[in-house]
KEKE-3310 file (N, C-alpha, C; in steps of 0.2 Angstrom, whole numbers, plus 5000, padded with zeros to 4 digits):
npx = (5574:5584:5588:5579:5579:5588:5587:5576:5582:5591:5583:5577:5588:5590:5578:5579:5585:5593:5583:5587:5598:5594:5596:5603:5593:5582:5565:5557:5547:5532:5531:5533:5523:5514:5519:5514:5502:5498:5502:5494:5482:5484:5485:5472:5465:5467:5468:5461:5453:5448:5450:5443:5453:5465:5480:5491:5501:5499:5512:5517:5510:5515:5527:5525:5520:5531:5538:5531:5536:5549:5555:5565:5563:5573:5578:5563:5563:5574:5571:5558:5566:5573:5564:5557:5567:5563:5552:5544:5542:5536:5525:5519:5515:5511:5497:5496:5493:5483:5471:5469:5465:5455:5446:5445:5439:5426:5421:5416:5406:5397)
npy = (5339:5334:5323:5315:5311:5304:5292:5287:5285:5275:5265:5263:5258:5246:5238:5235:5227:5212:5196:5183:5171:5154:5139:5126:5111:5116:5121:5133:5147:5145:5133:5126:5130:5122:5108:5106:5109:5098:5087:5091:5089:5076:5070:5075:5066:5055:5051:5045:5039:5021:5013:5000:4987:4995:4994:5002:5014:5029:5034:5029:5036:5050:5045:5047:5058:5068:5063:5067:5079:5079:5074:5066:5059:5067:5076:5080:5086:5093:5105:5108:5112:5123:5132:5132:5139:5152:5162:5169:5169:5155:5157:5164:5155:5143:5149:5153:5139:5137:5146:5141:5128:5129:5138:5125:5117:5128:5124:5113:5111:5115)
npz = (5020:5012:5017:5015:5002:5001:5010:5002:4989:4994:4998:4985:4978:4986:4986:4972:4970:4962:4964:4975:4970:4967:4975:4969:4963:4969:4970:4963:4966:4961:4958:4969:4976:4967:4971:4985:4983:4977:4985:4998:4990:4992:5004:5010:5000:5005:5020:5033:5025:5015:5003:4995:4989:4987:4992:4992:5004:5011:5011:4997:4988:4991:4987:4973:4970:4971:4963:4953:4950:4950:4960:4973:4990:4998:4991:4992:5005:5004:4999:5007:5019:5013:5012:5022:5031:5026:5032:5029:5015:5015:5021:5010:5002:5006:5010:4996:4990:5002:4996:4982:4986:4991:4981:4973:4982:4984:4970:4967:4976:4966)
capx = (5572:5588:5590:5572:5581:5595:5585:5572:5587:5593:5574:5575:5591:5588:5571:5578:5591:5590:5583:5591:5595:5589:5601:5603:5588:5577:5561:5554:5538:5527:5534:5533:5514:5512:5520:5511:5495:5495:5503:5488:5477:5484:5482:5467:5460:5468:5468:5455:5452:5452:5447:5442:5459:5471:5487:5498:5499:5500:5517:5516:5505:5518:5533:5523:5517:5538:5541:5529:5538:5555:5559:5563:5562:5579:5575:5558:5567:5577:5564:5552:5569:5575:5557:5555:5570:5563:5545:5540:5542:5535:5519:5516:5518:5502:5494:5493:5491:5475:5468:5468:5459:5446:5442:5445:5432:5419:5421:5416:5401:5393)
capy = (5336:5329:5313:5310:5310:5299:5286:5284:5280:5268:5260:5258:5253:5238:5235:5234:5222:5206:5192:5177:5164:5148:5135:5119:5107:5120:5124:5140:5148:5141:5123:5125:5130:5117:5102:5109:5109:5090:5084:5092:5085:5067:5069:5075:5062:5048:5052:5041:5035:5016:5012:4995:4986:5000:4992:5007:5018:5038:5036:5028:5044:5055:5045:5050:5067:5070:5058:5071:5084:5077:5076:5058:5062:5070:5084:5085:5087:5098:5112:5110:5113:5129:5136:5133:5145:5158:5160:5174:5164:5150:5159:5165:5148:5141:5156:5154:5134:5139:5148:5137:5124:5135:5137:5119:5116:5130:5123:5106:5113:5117)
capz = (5014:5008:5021:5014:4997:5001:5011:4997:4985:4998:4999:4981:4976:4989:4983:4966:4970:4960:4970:4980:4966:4971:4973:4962:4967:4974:4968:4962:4969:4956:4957:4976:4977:4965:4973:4991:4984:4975:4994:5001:4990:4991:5012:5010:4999:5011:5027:5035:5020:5016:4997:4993:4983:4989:4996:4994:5009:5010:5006:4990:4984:4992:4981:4965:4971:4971:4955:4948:4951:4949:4964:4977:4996:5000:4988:4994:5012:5003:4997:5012:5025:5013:5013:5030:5034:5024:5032:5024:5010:5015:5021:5006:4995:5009:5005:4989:4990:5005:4990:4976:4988:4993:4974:4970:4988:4981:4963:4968:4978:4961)
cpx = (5577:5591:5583:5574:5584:5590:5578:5577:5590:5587:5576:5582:5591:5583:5575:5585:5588:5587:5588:5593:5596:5593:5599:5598:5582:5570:5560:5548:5533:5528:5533:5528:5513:5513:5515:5504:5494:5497:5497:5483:5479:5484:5476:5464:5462:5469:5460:5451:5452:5446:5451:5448:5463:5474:5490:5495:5499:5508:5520:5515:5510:5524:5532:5522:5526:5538:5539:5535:5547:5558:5560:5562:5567:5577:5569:5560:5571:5574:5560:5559:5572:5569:5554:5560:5568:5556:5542:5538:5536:5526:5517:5516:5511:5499:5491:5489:5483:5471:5465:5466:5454:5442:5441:5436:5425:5417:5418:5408:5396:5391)
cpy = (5332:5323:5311:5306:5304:5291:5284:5283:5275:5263:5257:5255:5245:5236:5234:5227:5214:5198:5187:5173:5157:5142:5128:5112:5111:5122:5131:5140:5145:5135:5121:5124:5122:5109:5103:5107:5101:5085:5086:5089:5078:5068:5069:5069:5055:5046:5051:5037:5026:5013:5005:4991:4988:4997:4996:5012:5025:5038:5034:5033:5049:5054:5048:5054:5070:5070:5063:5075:5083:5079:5069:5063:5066:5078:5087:5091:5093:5106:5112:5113:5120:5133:5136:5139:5149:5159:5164:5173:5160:5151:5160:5159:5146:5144:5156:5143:5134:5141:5145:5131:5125:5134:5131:5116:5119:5127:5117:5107:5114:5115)
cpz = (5011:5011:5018:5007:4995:5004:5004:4990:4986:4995:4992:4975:4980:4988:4976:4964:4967:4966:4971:4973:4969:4968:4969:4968:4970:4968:4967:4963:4967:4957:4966:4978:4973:4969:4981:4987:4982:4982:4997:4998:4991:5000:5011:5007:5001:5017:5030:5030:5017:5010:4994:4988:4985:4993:4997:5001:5008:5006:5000:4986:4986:4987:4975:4964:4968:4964:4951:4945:4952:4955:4970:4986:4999:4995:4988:5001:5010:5002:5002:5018:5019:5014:5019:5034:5030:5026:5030:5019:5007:5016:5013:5000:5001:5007:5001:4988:4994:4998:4985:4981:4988:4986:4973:4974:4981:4973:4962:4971:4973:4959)
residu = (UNK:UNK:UNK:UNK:UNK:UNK:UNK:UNK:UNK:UNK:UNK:UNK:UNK:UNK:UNK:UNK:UNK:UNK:UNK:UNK:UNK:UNK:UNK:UNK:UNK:UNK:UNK:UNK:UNK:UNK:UNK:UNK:UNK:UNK:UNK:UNK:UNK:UNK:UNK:UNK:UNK:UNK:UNK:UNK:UNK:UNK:UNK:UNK:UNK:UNK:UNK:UNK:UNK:UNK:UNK:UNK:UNK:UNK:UNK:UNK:UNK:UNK:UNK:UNK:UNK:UNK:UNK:UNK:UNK:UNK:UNK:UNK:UNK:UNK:UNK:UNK:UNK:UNK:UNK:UNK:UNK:UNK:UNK:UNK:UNK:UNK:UNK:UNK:UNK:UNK:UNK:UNK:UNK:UNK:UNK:UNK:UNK:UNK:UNK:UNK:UNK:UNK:UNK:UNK:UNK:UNK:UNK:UNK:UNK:UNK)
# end
């Protein structure tokens, strides 16, 4: 009974440990889902697309998707290659991005 003691002290001072902090230029979860989900919709709504007037190509819509989101293409580069090493992570930032299209989908349906 007292190794079950000691490991479940273990468990939760490791569990209670502060997270990772997120180096300079890095998104935060929320900023991350977000910039992921407005990328996905600007594919989405140009891929195979060819709207009458429209010169700019996908990556015009992706510079502004960034600009939105303060960010140019090295520090999108930056944020999609640190959340690519963490894929735990990274799962759950699509995840949550899949979700919130789903709704956007079904809410559209209506």
């Amino acid at each position: 009974m007292r190794i079950d003691r000691i490991i479940g002290i273990l468990f939760l001072v490791i569990s209670c440990q502060p997270p990772e902090p997120l180096p300079e230029g890095i998104l935060d979860h929320d900023a991350m889902v977000e910039l992921m989900l407005d990328v996905h919709l600007v594919e989405g709504a140009r891929t195979g697309v060819t709207i009458s007037n429209d010169s700019l190509g996908i990556d015009a819509y992706h510079r502004t998707v960034m600009l939105n989101h303060g960010l140019d293409s090295i520090g999108y580069q930056k944020n999609f290659q640190y959340y690519s090493a963490r894929p735990g992570e990274f799962e759950r930032i699509f995840s949550e991005v899949i979700e919130r299209l789903t709704v956007m989908q079904s809410e559209m349906g209506r």
